[in-house]
C-alpha positions in Angstrom: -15.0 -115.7 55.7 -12.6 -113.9 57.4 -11.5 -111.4 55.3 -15.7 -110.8 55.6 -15.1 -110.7 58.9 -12.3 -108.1 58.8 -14.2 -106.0 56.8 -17.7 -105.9 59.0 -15.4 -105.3 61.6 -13.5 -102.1 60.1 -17.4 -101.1 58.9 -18.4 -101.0 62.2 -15.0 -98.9 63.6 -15.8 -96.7 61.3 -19.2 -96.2 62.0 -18.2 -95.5 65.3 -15.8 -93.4 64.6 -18.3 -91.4 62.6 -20.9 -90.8 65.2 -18.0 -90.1 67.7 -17.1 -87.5 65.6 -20.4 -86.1 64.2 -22.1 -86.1 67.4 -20.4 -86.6 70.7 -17.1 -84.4 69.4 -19.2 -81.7 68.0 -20.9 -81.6 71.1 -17.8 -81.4 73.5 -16.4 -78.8 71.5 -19.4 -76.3 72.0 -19.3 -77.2 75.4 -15.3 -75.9 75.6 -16.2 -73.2 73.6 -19.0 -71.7 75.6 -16.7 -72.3 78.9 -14.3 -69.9 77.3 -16.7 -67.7 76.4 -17.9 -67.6 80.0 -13.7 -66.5 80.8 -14.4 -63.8 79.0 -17.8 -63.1 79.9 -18.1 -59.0 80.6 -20.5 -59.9 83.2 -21.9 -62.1 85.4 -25.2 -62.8 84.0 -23.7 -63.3 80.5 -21.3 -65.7 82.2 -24.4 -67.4 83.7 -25.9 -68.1 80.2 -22.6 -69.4 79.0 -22.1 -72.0 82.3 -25.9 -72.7 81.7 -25.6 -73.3 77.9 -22.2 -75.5 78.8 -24.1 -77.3 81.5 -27.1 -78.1 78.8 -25.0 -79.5 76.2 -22.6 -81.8 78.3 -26.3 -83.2 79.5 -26.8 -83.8 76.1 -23.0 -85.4 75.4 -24.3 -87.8 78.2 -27.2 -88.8 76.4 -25.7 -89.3 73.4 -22.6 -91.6 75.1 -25.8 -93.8 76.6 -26.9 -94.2 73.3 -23.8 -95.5 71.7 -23.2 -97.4 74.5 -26.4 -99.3 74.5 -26.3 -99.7 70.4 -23.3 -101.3 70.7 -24.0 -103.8 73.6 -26.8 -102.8 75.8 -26.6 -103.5 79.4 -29.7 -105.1 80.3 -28.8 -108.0 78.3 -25.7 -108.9 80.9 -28.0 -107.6 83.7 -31.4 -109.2 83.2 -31.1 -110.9 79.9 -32.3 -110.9 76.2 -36.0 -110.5 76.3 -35.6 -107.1 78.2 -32.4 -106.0 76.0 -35.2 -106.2 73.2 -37.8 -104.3 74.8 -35.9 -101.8 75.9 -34.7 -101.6 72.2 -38.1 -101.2 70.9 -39.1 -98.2 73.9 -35.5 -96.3 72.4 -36.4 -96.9 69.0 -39.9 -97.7 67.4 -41.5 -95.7 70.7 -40.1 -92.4 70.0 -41.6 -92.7 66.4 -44.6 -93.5 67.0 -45.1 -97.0 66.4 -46.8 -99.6 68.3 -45.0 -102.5 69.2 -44.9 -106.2 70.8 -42.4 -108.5 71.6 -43.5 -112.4 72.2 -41.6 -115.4 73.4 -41.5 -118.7 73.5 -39.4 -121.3 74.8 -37.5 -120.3 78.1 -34.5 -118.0 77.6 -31.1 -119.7 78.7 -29.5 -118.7 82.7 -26.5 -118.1 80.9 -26.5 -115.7 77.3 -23.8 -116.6 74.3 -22.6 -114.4 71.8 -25.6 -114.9 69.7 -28.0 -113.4 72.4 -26.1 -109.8 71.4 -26.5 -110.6 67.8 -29.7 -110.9 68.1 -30.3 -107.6 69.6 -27.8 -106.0 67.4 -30.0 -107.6 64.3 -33.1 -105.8 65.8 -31.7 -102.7 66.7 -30.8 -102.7 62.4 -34.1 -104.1 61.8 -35.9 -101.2 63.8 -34.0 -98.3 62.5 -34.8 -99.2 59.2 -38.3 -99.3 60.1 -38.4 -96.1 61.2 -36.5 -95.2 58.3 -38.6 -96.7 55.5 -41.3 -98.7 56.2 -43.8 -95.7 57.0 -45.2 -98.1 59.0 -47.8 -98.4 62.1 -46.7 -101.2 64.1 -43.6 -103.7 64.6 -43.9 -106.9 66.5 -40.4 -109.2 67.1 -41.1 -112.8 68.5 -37.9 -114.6 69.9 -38.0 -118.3 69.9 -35.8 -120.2 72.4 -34.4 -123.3 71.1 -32.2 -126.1 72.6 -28.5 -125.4 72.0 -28.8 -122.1 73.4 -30.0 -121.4 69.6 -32.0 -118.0 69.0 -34.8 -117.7 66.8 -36.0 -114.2 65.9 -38.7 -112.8 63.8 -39.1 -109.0 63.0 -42.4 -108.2 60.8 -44.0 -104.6 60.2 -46.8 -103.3 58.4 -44.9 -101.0 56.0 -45.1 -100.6 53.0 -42.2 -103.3 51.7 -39.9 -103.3 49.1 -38.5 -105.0 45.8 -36.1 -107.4 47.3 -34.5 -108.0 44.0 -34.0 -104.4 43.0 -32.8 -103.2 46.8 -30.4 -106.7 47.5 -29.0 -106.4 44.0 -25.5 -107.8 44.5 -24.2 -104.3 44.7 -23.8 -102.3 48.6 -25.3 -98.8 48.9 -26.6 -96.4 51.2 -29.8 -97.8 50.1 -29.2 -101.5 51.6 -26.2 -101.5 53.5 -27.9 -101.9 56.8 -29.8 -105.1 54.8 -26.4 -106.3 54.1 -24.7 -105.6 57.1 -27.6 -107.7 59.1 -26.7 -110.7 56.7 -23.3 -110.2 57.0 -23.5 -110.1 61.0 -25.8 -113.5 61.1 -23.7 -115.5 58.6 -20.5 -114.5 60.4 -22.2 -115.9 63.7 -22.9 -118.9 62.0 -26.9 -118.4 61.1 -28.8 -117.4 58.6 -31.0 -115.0 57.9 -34.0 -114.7 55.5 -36.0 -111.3 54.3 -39.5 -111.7 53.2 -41.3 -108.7 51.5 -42.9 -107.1 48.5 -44.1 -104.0 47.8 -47.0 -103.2 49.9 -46.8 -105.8 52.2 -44.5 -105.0 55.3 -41.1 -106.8 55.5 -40.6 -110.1 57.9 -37.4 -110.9 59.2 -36.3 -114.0 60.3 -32.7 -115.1 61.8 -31.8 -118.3 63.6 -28.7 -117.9 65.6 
């Protein structure tokens, strides 16, 4: 387990360090090099373009800090708490691509969130993205499910077209399944479980207890 735990941990730096890179760094450096191009501008209307090009892409640096920053721990959970963490997940992710979506409770959410309360978005967030990825579905719902213990329940189901379970969780990591793996990973090394229902045809159900 915790040599499991090592390596989920140095999966996610590097995932982080990836999209740092890839993204936000490639990003910054345009903006530095349009700066110096506006130095060197021979006018001041070419300089203009080059502070205005600057201007537009640090915008979009900003954007793309917000989103890292709310995929790794998003701030409504500390602020109002899990149920709008969730729905604000499903606005940034399944709204965008066109899905409809739903999120239902029951039981009353805890005053005070644990540790679980971000796995569960984080197990979402994954669930989601490979939604959007894959599913070439219509509509996503997630129910969350209160339980005593401060104990999570969460159910993700789409209308996709599912998967062979066997063939895609087949004992060996790719890009294929490693977001699969990595939600297992994440829920067992929390303590739950987690359980994948599909077949081909069928949209995909997942359920984790935390």
């Amino acid at each position: 387990m915790s040599a499991r735990f090592v390596l989920a941990q140095e999966r996610e730096r590097s995932l982080i360090s990836r999209e740092l890179h890839d993204q936000l760094g490639q990003t910054l450096t345009a903006v530095v090099i349009h700066l110096h191009a506006a130095d060197r501008a021979p006018g001041p209307e070419v300089a203009r373009k080059h502070h205005d090009t600057a201007a537009e892409l640090a915008n979009g640096a900003l954007q793309q800090l917000k989103t890292l920053s709310f995929s790794l721990r998003p701030a409504q959970l500390d602020l109002l708490g899990l149920v709008p963490a969730v729905q604000s997940a499903m606005q940034r992710i399944a709204e965008p691509a066109g899905l409809a979506w739903e999120v239902t409770t029951r039981g009353k959410e805890p005053e005070t969130l644990e540790e679980n309360a971000a796995v569960a978005v984080r197990l979402v967030q994954e669930a989601l993205t490979n939604t959007v990825r894959h599913a070439k579905a219509s509509k996503v719902r997630v129910r969350l499910r209160f339980l005593p213990g401060k104990r999570i329940s969460m159910l993700v189901l789409d209308d996709g077209r599912g998967f062979d379970k066997a063939a895609v969780l087949n004992g060996r990591q790719s890009e294929r399944n490693i977001g699969l793996y990595g939600m297992i990973e994440r829920t067992e090394l929390a303590g739950g479980r987690l359980q994948i229902r599909t077949r081909a045809g069928h949209g995909v159900a997942i359920r984790a207890e935390l």
